[in-house]
N, C-alpha and C positions, 0 to 999 in steps of 0.2 A: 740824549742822542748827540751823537757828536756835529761839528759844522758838515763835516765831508756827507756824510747821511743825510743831513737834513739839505744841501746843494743838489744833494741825487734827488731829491724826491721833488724838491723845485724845479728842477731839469726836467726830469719826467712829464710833472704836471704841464712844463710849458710844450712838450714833443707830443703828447695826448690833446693839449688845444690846438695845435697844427692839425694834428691828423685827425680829428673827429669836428672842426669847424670848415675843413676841408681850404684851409688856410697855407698850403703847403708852401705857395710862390713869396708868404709875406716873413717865410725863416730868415732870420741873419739881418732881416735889417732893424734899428733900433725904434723901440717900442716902449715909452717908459711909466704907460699905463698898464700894458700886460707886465711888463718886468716887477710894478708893485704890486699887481693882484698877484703873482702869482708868488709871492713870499708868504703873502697874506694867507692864500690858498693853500699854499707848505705847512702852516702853520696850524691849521683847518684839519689838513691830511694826518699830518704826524700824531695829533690829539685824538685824534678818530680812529688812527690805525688800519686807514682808508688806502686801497691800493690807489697811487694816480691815473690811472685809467678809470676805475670804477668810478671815483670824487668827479672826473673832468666829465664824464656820460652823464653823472648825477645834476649836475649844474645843468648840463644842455637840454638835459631832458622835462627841468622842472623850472627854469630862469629862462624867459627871452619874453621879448619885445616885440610886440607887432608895429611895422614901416608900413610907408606904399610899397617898400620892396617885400612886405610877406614877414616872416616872422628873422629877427635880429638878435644872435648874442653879442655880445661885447664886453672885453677882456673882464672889466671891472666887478664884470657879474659872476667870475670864479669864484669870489668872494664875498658873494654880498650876505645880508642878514639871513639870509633863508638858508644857506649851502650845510648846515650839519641838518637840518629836517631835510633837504634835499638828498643826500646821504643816504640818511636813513630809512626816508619813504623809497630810495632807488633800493636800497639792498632789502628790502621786504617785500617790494612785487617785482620788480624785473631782477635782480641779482640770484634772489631763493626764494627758492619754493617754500612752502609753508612747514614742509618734513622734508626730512633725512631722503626718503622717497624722492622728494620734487627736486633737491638738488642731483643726486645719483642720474636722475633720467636727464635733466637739462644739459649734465655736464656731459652724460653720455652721447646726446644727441648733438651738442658743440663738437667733441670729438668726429664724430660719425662725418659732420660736415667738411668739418678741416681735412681729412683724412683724404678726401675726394683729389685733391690738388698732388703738387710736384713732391711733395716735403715729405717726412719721416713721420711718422709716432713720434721718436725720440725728438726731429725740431718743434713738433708741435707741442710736443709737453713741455719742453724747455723757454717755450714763447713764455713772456711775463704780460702780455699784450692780451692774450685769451685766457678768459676769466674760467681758470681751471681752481680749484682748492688745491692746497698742497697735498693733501692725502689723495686725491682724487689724482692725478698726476703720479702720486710716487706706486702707488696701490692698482692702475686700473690695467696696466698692461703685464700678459700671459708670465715673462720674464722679468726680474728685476732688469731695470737700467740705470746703470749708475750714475752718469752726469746726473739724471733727473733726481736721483736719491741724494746726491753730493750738495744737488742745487738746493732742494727742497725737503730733506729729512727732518732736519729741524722744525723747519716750521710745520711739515706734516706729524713730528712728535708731540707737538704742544697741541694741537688738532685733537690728537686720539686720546688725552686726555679728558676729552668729552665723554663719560658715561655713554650719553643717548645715540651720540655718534658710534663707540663703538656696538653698545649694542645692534644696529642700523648692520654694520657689517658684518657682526656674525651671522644677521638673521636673510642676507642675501642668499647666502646657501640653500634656505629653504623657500624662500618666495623667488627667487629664479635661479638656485641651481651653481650658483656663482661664489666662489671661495677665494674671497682677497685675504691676500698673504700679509700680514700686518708686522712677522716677523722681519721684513725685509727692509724696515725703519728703524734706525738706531734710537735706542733711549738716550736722551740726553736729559739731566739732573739739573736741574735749575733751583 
C-alpha cells in the first residue's frame, strides 16, 4: 500500500472519530495523542481491510471507560489491545447479518432511511460514510449509475466472486421477485 493510501485512511480514521465521538469543535487543533493512535489505528485498518468508519464505530462501540461524567472514549482507545476482536465482534452482530438475506435487508432498510431526506439515490450510494457493500450499491438500483459503477465496480467485482454471494442473487428472483443485473459490473482480472 503506498504512503498516500495509507495518509487516506489515517485521515479518515481521524474525520470518523470527530464525527461519531461527536468531537466536531476539537478539529484542527493539535492533538498528539489522537495523531499517534490514529497511525496506530491506520495500521489496524489497513491489515484488517476495515472500512474507517466501520474500525472507528468498532472501537466506540466495544472500548470506553466509565467517569462520574458516564461512559468516556479517549483517542488512545482506537488502538488499544482489543481493536481487531472489536472489529470483528462489530462486523458479525452489528455490520451483518448472519446470511446473504440479513445483509440484503439491512442494507435495504439503510437505504429506505436515507432515501427520506434531500439527497439522491445516486449521493447516497456514492456516501462512503453509510455502510452500503459495493455490490449492494452498484447492483440495488432499477438503472445502472455510472459514478456509483466507476466508484465501486471493482470492488463490487471482487465481491461477486463469492459463490454464496452470488448464488444469494440469483435466487432473489424467486424469493422476492427481484432481478439484480450483475452484468452492469465490469470483470476486472486480477
Amino acid at each position: 500500500m503506498s504512503n498516500e493510501a495509507y495518509d487516506a485512511i489515517a485521515e479518515e480514521i481521524k474525520e470518523q472519530y470527530y464525527k461519531q465521538t461527536d468531537r466536531e469543535a476539537q478539529r484542527g487543533r493539535s492533538n498528539p495523542q489522537l495523531d499517534a493512535a490514529v497511525m496506530k489505528a491506520a495500521d489496524i485498518c489497513r491489515e484488517m481491510e476495515c472500512d474507517p468508519a466501520i474500525y472507528v464505530a468498532a472501537q466506540l462501540a466495544y472500548t470506553s471507560v466509565r467517569t462520574e461524567k458516564g461512559e468516556q472514549f479517549f483517542p488512545n482507545m482506537l488502538a488499544s489491545k482489543s481493536a481487531r476482536d472489536n472489529v470483528n465482534q462489530y462486523r458479525s452482530i452489528v455490520h451483518r447479518g448472519n446470511t446473504w438475506q440479513g445483509i440484503w435487508a439491512t442494507q435495504k432498510r439503510y437505504l429506505a432511511q436515507a432515501v427520506t431526506g434531500d439527497r439522491t439515490v445516486e449521493e447516497i450510494l456514492l456516501n462512503h460514510n453509510i455502510d452500503f457493500d459495493a455490490w449492494f450499491r452498484c447492483l440495488i438500483s432499477k438503472e445502472p449509475i455510472p459514478s456509483v459503477i466507476k466508484k465501486y465496480g471493482y470492488e463490487a467485482s471482487q465481491q461477486l466472486k463469492n459463490p454464496e454471494l452470488l448464488t444469494f442473487i440469483n435466487n432473489l428472483k424467486f424469493m422476492e421477485g427481484i432481478v439484480l443485473d450483475t452484468s452492469r459490473i465490469p470483470v476486472y482480472w486480477v
